[in-house]
KOLLOSE-31223 format. One record per residue: x, y, z of N, C-alpha, C in turn. Coordinates in steps of 0.001 Angstrom, whole numbers, plus 500000, padded with zeros to 6 digits. Atoms other than C-alpha are relative to their C-alpha. Last residue first. Layout:
XYZXYZXYZ...
This chain:
500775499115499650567536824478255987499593500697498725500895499817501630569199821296256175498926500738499915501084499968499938571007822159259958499631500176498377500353501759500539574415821647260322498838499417499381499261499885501334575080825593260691499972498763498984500737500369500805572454825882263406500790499307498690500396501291498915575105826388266393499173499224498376499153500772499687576827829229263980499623498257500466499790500618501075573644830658263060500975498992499854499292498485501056572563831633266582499900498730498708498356500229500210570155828991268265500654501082499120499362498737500674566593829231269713501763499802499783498662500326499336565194825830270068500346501610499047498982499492501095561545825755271057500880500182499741498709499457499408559282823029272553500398500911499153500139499435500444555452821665273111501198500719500098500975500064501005554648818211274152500251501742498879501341498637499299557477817857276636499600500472498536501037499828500447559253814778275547499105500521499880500810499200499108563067815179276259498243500205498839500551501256499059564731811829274689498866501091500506501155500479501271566788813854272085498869499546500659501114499282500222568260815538275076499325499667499073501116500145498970569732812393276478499379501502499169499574498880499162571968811508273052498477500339501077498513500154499165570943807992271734500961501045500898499918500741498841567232808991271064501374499461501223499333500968500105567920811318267841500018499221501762500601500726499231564991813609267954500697498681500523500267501287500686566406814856264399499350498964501518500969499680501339566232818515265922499047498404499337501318499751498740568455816943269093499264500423499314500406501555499524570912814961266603498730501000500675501008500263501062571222818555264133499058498484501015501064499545500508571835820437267108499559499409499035500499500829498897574836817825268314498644500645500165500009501457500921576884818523264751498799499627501370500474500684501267576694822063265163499538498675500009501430500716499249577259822843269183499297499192498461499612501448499068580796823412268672498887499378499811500063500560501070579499826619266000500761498637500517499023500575499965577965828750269352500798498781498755499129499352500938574983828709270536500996499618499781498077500653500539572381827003271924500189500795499146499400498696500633568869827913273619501789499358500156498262500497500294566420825274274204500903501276499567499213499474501060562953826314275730501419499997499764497960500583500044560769823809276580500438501129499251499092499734500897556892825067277013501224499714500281500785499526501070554175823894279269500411500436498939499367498185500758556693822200280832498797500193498969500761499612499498555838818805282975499473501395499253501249500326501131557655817114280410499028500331501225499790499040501246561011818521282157498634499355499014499786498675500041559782816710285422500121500856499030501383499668499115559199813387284357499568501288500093500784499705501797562528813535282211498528500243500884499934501767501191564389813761285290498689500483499015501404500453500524565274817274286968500403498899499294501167499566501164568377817284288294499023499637499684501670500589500333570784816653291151499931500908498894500853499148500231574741816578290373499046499602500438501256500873500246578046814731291189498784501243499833501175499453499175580703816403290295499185499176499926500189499306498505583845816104288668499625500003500885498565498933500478583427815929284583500053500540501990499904499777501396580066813525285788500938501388499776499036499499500371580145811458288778499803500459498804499031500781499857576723809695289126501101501071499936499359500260501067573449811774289119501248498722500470498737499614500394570912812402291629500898499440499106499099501851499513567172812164291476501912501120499554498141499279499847564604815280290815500508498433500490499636498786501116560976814444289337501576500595500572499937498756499394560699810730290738500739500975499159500923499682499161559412807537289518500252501202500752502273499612500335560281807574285802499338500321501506500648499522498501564694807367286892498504500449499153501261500672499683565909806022283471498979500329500716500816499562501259568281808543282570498704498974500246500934499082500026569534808924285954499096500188499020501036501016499208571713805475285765498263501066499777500507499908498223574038807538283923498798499384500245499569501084499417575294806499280145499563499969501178499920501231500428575054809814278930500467498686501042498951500246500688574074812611281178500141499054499258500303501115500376570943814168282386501203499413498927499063500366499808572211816931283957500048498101499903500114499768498711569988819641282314501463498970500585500431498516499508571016818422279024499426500128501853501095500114498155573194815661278028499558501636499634501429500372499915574272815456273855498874499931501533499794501777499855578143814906274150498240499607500309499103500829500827578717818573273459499498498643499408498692500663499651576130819740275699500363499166498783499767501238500619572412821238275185501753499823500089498940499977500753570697823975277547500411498652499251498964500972500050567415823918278713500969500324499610498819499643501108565022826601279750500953498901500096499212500727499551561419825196281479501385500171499005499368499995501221558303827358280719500872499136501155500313498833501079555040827564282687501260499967498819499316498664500539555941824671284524499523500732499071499315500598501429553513821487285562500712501806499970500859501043500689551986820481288959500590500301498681500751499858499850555226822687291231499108499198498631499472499795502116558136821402292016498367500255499949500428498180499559558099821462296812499695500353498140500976499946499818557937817484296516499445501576500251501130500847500895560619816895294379498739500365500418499549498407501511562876819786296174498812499061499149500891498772499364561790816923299513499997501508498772501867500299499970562693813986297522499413501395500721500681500183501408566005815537296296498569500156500230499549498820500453567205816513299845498669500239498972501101498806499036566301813399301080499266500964500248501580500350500570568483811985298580498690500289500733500638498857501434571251814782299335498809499142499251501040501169500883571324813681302913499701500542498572499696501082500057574008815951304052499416498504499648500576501378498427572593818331302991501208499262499963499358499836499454574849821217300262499583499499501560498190501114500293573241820184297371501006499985501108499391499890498963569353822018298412501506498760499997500318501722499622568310822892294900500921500278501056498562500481500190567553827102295020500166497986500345500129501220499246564238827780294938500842499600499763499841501218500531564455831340292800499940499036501529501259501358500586561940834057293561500656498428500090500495500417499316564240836421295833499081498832499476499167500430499085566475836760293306499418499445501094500141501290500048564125838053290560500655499168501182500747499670499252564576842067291953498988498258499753499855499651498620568234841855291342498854499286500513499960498162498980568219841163287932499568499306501182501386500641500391569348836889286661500336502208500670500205499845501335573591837405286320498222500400499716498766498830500639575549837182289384499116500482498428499584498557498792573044835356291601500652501121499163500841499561499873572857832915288469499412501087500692499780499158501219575904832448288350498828500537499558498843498829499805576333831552291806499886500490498652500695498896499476573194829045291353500968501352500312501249499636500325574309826813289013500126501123500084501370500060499872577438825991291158499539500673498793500617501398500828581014825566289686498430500079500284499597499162501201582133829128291365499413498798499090499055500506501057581410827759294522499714500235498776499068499254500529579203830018296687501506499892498850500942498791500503577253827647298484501095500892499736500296499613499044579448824226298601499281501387499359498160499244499906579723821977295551499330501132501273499737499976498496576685819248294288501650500660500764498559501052499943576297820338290990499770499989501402498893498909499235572818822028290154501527498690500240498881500355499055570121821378288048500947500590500637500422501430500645566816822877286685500704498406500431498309500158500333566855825014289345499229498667499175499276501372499053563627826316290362501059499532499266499034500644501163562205829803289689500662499173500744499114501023499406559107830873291290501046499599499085499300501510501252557116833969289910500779499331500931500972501280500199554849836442291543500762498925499184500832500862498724557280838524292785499102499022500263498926500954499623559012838670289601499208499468501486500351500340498607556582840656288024500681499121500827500753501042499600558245841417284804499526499981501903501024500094498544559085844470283246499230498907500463501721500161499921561884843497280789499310500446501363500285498952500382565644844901280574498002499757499414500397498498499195566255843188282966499644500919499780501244499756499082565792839943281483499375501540501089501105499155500972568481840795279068498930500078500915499624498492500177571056839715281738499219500567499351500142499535498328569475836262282206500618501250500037501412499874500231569709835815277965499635500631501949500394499123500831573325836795278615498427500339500248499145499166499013574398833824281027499003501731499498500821499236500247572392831378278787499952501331501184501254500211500892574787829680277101498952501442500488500201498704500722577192829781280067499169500720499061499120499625501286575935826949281873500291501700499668498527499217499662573026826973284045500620499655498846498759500724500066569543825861283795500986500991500006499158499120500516566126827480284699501379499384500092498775501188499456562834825978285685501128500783499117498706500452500474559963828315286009500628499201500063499085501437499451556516828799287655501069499891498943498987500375501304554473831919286957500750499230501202498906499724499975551231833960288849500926498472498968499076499287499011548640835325288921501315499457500350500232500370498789546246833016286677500543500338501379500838501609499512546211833661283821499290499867500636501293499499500337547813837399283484498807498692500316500166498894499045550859835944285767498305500181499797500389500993499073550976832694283047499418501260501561501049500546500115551540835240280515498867499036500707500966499209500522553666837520281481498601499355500113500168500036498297555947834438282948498872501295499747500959501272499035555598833130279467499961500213501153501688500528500456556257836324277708499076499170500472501010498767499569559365836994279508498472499742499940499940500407498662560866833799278484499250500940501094501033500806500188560075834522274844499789499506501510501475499809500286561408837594275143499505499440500211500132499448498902564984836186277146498537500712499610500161501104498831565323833934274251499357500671501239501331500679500291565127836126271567499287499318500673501031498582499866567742838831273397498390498759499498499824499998498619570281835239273855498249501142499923500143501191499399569960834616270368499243500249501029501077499570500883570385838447268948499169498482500392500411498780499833573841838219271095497691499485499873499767500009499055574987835110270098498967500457500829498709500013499027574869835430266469499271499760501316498649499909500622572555835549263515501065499713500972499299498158499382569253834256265319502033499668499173498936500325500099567564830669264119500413501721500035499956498436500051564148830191265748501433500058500051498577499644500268563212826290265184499775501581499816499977499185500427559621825209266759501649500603499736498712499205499829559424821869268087499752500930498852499591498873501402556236820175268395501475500897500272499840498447499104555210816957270539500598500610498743499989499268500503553151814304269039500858501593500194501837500243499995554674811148269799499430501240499222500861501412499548558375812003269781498546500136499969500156500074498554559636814834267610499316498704500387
């Protein structure tokens, strides 16, 4: 890892047994941050990946009312488009979380405006922050090659065209606010691009994420590359 930060590897047989590890440990930290100090701050990505683990959540008792959940990213597409984040999220997180999340506002017409004002509502550092990881090494919506990877002076910025869409997302600023990172990949595609983000490999954008304290839950499949 960079400087000193720590990554913790938690390798699950399948999918399934993944997703259930993930959604504990995610529990735990809004548990935990509640008992604290009353209450819990999130960040929460999309994709399919972690479709599941947001279905297990229900089967925890969490306080939801006391928790915030903020988009890690989102695509810029109208409310209810099937490409959003947040529609799958609606469809998938329980019921009684729904009211917590802070949905990113993609559908201004000023979407840098937008940004700076979702920038300035993020709260001093996250209790946990869930990532996902991509083929081609982006996470949240930090893509290769995009201008966004640089962005240091603000915690949300927007993207360039990427498969479509333009996107906001958290910038690295932001995801090293995280009192914990948690990565969750599956899947035996994801092999060869789990060993680069393990190995810290700089040239893909999630190698790059520096939050001091992370974990990557992956089935066996995703892991399979992995000198273990």
């Amino acid at each position: 890892m960079n400087g000193d930060a720590e990554l913790g590897l938690l390798i699950e047989p399948d999918a399934e047994s993944a997703a259930s590890r993930a959604a504990e440990i995610l529990a735990e930290a809004v548990r935990d941050a509640v008992g604290e100090r009353g209450r819990s701050t999130l960040a929460l990505s999309g994709g399919n990946a972690p479709l599941r683990m947001f279905e297990l959540l229900g089967d925890e008792d969490l306080p939801w009312g006391r928790a915030e959940i903020f988009q890690v990213d989102e695509r810029i597409a109208p409310d209810g488009d099937p490409d959003r984040n947040l529609t799958a999220m609606l469809g998938h997180l329980p019921q009684e979380a729904i009211a917590s999340i802070r949905p990113m506002p993609v559908t201004e017409d000023d979407l840098e405006d937008a940004a700076r004002r979702y920038a300035d509502g993020l709260p001093v550092s996250f209790d946990l922050v869930h990532l996902g990881l991509g083929e081609d090494g982006h996470t949240a919506s930090l893509v290769p090659g995009d201008p966004v990877l640089e962005v240091r002076d603000s915690a949300v910025a927007l993207t360039g065209d990427y498969r479509g869409r333009r996107r906001m997302t958290l910038t690295y600023p932001a995801l090293e606010r995280a009192a914990l990172v948690l990565w969750l990949v599956v899947g035996a595609d994801k092999a060869s691009i789990v060993r680069s983000l393990v190995a810290r490999d700089p040239s893909i954008p999630a190698g790059r994420v520096r939050a001091p304290r992370q974990v990557l839950v992956a089935d066996a499949p995703a892991a399979s590359g992995l000198d273990r």
